[in-house]
DSSP file (Angstrom, degrees, kcal/mol; ACC not computed):
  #  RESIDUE AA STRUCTURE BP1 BP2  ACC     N-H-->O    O-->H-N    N-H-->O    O-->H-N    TCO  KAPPA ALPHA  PHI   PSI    X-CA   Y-CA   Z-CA
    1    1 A X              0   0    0      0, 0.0     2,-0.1     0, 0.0     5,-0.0   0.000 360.0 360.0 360.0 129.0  -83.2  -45.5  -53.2
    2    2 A X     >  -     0   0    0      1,-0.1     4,-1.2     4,-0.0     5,-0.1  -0.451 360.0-105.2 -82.7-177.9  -84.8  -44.1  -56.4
    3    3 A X  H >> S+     0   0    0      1,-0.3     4,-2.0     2,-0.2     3,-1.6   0.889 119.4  51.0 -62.4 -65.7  -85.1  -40.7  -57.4
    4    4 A X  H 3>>S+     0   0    0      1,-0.2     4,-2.6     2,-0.2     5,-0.6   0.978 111.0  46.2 -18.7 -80.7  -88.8  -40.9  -56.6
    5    5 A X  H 3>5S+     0   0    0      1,-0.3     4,-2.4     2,-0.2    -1,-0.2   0.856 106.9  54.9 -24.8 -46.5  -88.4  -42.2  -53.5
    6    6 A X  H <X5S+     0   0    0     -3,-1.6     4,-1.6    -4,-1.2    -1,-0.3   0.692 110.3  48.7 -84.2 -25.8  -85.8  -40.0  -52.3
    7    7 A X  H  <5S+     0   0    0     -4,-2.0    -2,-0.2    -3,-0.3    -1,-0.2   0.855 106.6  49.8 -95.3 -22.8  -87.8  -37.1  -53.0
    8    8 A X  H >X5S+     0   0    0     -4,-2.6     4,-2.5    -5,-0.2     3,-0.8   0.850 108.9  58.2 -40.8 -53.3  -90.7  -38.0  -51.6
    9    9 A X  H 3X<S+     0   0    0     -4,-2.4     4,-1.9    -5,-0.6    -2,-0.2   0.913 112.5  38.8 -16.3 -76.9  -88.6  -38.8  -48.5
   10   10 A X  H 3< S+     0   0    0     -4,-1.6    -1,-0.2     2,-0.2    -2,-0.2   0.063 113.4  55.1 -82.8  23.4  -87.2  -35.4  -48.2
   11   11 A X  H <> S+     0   0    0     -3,-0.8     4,-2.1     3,-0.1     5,-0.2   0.726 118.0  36.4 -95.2 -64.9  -90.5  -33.7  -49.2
   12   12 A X  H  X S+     0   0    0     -4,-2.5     4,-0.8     2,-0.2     5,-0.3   0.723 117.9  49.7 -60.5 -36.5  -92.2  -35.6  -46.3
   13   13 A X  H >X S+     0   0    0     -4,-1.9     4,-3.5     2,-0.2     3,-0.5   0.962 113.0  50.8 -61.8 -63.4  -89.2  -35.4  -43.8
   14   14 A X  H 3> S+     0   0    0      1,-0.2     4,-1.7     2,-0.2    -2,-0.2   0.940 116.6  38.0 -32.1 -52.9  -89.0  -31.5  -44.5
   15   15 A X  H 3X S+     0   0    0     -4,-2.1     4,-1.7     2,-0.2    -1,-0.2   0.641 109.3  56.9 -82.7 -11.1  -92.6  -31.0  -43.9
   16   16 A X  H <X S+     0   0    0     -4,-0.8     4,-0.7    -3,-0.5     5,-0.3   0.689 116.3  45.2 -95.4 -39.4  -92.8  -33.7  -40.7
   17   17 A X  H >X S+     0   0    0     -4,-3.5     4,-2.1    -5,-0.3     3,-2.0   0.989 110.1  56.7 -78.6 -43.4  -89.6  -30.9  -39.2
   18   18 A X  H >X S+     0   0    0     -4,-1.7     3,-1.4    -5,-0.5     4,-1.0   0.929 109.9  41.0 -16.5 -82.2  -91.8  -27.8  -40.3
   19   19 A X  H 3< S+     0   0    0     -4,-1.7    -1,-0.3     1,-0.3    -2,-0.2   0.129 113.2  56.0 -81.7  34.3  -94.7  -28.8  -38.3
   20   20 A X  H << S+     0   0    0     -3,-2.0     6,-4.0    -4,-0.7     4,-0.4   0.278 109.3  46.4 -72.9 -29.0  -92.6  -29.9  -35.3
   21   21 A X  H << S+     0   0    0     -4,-2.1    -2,-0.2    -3,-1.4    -3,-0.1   0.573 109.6  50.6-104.6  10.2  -91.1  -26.9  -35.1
   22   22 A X  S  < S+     0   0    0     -4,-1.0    -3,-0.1    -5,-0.3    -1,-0.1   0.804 111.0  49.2 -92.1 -31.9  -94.2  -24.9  -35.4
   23   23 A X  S    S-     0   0    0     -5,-0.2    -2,-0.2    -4,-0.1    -1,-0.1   0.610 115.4-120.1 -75.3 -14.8  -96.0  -27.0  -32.5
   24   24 A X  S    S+     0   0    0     -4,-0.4    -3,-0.2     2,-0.1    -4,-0.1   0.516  86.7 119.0  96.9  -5.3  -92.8  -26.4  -30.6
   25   25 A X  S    S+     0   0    0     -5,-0.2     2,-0.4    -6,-0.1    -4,-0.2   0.894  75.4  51.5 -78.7 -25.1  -92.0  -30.0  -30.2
   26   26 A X        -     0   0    0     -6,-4.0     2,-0.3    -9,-0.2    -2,-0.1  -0.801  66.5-173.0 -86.5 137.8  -88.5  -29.1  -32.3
   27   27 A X        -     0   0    0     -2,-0.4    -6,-0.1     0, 0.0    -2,-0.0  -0.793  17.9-137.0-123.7 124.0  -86.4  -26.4  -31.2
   28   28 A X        -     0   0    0     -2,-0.3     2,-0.2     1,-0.1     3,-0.0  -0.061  17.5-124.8 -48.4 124.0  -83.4  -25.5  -33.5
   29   29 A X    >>  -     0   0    0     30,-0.1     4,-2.7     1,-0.1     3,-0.6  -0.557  27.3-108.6 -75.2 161.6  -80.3  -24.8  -32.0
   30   30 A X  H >> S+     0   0    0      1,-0.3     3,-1.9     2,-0.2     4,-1.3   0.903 123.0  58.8 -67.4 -66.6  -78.7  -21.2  -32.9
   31   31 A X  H 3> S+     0   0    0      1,-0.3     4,-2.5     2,-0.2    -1,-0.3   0.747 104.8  44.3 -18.5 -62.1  -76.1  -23.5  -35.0
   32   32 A X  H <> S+     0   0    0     -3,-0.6     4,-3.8     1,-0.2    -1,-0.3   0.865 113.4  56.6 -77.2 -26.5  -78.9  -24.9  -37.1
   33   33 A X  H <X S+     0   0    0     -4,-2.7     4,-3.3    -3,-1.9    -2,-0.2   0.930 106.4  48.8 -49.7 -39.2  -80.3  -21.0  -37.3
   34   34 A X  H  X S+     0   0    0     -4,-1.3     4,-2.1     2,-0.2    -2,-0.2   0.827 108.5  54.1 -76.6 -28.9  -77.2  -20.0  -38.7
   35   35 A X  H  X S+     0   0    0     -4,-2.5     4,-0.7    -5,-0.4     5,-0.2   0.991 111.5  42.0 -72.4 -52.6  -77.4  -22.9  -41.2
   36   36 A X  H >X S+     0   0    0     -4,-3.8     4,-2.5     2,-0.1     3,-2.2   0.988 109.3  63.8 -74.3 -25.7  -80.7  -22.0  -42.5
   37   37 A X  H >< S+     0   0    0     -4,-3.3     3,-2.1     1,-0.2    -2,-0.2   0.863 111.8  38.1 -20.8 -87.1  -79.3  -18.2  -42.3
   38   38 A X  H 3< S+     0   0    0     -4,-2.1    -1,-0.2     1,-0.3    -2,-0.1   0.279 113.3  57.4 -32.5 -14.9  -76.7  -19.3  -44.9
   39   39 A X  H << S+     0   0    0     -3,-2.2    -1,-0.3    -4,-0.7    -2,-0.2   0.638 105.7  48.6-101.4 -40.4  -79.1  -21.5  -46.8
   40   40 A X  S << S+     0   0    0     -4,-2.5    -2,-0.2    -3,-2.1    -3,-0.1   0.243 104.4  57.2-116.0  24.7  -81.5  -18.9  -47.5
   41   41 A X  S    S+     0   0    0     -5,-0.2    -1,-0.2    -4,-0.2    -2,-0.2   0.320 100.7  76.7-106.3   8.0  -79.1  -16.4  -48.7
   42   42 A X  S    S-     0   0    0      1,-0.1     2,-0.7     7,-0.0    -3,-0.1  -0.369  88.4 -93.8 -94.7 175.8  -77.8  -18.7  -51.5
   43   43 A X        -     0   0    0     -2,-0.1     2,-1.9     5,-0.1     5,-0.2  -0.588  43.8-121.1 -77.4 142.3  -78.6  -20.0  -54.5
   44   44 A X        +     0   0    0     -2,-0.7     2,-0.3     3,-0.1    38,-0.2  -0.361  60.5  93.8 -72.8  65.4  -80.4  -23.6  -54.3
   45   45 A X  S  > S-     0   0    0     -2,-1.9     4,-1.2     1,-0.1     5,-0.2  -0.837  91.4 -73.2-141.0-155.0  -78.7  -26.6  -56.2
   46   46 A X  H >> S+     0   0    0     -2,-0.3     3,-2.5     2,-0.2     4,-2.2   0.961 119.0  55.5 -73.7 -78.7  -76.4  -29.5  -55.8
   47   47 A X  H 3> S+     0   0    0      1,-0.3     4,-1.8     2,-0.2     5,-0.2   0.783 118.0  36.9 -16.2 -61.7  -72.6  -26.8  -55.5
   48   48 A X  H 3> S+     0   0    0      2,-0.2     4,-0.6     1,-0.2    -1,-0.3   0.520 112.0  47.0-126.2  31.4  -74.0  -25.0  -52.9
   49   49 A X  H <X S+     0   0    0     -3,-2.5     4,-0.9    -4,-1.2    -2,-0.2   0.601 116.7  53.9 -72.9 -24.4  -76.0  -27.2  -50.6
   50   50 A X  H  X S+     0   0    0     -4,-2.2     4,-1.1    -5,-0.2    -2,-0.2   0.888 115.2  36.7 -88.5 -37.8  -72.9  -29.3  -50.9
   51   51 A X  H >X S+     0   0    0     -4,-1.8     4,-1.4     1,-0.2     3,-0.6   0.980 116.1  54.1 -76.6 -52.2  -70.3  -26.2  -49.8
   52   52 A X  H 3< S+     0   0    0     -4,-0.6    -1,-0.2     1,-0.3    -2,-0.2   0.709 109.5  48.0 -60.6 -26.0  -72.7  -25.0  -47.4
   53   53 A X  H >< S+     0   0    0     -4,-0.9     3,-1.1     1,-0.1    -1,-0.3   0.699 103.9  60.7 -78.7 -31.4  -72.8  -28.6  -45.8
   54   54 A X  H << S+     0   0    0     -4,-1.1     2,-0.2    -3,-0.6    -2,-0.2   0.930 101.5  47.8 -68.4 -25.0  -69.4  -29.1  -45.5
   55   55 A X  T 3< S+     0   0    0     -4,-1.4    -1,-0.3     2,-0.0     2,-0.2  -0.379  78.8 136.3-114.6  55.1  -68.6  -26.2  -43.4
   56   56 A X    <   -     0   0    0     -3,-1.1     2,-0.3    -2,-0.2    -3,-0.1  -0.423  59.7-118.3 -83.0 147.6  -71.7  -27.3  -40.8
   57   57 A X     >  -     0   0    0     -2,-0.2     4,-1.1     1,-0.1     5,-0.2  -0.772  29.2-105.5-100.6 158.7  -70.2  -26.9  -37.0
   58   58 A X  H  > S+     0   0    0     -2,-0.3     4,-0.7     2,-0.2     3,-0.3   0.820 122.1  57.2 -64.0 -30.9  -70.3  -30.1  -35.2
   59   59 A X  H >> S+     0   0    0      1,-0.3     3,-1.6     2,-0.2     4,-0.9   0.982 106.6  51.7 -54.4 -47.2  -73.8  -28.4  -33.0
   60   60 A X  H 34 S+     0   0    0      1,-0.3     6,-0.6     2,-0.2    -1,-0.3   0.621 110.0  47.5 -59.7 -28.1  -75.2  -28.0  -36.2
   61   61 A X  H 3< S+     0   0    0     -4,-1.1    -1,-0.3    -3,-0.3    -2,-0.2   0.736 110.1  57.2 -91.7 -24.5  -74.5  -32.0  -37.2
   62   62 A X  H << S+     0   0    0     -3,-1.6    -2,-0.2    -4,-0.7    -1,-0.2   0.767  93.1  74.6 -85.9 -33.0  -75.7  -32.9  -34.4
   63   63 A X  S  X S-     0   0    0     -4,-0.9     4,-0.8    -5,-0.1     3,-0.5  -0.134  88.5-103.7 -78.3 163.5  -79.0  -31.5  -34.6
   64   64 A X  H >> S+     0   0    0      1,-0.2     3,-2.5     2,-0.1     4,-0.5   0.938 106.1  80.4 -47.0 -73.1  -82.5  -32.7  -36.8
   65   65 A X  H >> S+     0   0    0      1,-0.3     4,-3.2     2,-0.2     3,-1.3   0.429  92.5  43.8 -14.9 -68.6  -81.8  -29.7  -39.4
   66   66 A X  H 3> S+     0   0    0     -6,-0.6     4,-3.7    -3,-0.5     5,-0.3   0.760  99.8  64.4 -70.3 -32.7  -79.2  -31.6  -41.3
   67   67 A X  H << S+     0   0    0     -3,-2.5    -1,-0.3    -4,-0.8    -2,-0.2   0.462 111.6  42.3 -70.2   5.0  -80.8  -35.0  -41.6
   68   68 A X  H <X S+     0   0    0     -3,-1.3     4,-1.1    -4,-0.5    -2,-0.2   0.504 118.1  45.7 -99.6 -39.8  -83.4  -33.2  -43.7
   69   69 A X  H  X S+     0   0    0     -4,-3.2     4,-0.8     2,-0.1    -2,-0.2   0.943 104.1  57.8 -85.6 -21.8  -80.8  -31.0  -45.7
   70   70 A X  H >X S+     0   0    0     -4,-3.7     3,-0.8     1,-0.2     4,-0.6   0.987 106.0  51.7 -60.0 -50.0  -77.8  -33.8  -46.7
   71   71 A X  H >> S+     0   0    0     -5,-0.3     3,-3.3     1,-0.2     4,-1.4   0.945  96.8  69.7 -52.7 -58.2  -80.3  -35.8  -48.5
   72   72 A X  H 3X S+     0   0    0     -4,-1.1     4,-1.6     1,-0.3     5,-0.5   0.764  98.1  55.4 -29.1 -58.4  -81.3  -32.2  -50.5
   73   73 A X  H <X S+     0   0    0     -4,-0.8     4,-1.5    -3,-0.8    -1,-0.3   0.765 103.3  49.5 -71.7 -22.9  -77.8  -32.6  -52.4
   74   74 A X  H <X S+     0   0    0     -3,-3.3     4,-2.5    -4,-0.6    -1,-0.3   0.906 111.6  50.9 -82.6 -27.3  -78.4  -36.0  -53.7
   75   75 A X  H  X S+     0   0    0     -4,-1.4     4,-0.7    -3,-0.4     8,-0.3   0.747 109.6  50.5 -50.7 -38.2  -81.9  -34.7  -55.1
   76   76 A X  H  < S+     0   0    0     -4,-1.6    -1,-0.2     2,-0.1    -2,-0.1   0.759 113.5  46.6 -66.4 -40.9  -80.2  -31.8  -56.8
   77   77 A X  H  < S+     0   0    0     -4,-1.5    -2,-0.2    -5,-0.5    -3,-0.1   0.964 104.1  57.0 -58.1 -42.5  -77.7  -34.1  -58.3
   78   78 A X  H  < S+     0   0    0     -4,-2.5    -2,-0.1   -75,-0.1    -3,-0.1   0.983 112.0  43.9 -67.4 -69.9  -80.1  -36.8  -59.6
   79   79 A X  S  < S-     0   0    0     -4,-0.7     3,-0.2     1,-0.1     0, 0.0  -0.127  81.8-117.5 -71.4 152.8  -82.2  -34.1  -61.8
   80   80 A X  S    S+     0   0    0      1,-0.3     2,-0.4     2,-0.0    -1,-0.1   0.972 109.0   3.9 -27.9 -93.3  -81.6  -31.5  -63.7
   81   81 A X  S    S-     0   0    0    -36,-0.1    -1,-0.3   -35,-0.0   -36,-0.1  -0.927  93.9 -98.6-111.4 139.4  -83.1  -29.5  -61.6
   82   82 A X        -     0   0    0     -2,-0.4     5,-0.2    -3,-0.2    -6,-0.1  -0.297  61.5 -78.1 -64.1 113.3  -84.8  -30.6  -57.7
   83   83 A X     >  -     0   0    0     -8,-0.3     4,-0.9     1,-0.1     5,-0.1   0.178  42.2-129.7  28.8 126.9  -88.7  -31.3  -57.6
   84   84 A X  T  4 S+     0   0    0      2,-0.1    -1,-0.1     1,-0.1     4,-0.1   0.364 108.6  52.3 -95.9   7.3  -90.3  -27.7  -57.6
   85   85 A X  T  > S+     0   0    0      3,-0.1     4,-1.5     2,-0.1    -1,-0.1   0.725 110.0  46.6-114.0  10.7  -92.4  -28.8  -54.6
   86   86 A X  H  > S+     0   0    0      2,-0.2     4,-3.7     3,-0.2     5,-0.2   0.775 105.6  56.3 -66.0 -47.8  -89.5  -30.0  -52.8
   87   87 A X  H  X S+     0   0    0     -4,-0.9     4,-3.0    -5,-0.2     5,-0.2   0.973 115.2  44.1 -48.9 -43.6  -87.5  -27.0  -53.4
   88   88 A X  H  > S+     0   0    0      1,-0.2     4,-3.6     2,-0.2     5,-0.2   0.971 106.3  53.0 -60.2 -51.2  -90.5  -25.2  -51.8
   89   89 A X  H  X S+     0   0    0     -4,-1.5     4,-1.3     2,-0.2     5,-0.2   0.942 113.6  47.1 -56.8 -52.3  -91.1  -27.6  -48.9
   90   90 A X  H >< S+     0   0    0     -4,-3.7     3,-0.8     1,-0.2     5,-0.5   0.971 118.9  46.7 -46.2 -55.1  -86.9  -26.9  -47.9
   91   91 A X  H >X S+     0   0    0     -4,-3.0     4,-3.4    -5,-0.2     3,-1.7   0.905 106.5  52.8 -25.8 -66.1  -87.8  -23.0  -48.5
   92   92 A X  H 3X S+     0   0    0     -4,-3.6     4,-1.8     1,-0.3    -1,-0.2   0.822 114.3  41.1 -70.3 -13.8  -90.8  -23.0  -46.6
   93   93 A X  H << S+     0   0    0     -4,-1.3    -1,-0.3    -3,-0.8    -2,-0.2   0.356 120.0  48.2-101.0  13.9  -88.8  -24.6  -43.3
   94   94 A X  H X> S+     0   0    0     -3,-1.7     4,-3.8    -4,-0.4     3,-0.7   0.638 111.5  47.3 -76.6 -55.1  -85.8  -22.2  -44.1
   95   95 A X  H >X S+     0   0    0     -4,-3.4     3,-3.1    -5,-0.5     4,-1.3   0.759 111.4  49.5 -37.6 -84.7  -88.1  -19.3  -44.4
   96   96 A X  H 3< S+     0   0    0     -4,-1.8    -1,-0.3     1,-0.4    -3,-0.1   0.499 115.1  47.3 -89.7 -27.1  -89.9  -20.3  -41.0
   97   97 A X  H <4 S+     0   0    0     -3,-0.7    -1,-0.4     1,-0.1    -2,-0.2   0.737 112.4  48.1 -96.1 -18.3  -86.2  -20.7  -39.2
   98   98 A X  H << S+     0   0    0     -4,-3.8    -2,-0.2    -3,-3.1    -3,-0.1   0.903  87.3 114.9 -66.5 -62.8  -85.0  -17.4  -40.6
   99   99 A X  S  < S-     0   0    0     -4,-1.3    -4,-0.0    -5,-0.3    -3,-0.0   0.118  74.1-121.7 -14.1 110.8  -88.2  -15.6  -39.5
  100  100 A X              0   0    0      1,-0.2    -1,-0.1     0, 0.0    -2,-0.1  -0.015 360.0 360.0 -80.5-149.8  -87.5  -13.0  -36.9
  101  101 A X              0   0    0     -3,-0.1    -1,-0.2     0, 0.0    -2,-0.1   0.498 360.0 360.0-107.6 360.0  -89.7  -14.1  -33.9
């Protein structure tokens, strides 16, 4: 897949889990909470999406959340720096799972 591609992919996959979990049709398990918890105290590139995925709990692997964030580390790698409206789109569905209720 190119670069293109792949971010466009995880722009549109981010934003397709966003509004699923704003319509209620997603609900995150507390695993995948704690993963964007962790997510959105770090810094954003390729080092630590990639540590912060490795130490995912098997609920947390199981769930949607992570087939939108593994792709994020090859996106950081290919560029310099990730798409700044991809970085946002991951942000805005961090943000919105961090949010207290």
């Amino acid at each position: 897949m190119t670069e293109t591609a792949l971010t466009e992919a995880l722009h549109r996959d981010a934003g397709a889990l966003l509004a699923a979990y704003r319509s209620g049709t997603w609900v995150p398990a507390p695993a995948e909470r704690e993963l964007a918890e962790v997510l959105a105290r770090g810094r954003w590139d390729a080092s630590f999406f990639r540590a912060a995925l490795r130490d995912v709990t098997p609920t947390a692997r199981a769930g949607r959340l992570i087939d939108v964030l593994e792709p994020a580390v090859d996106v950081f790698d290919q560029a310099a720096a990730a798409p700044a409206d991809v970085v946002l789109q991951l942000r805005v569905l961090v943000d919105a799972l961090t949010a207290a209720p």
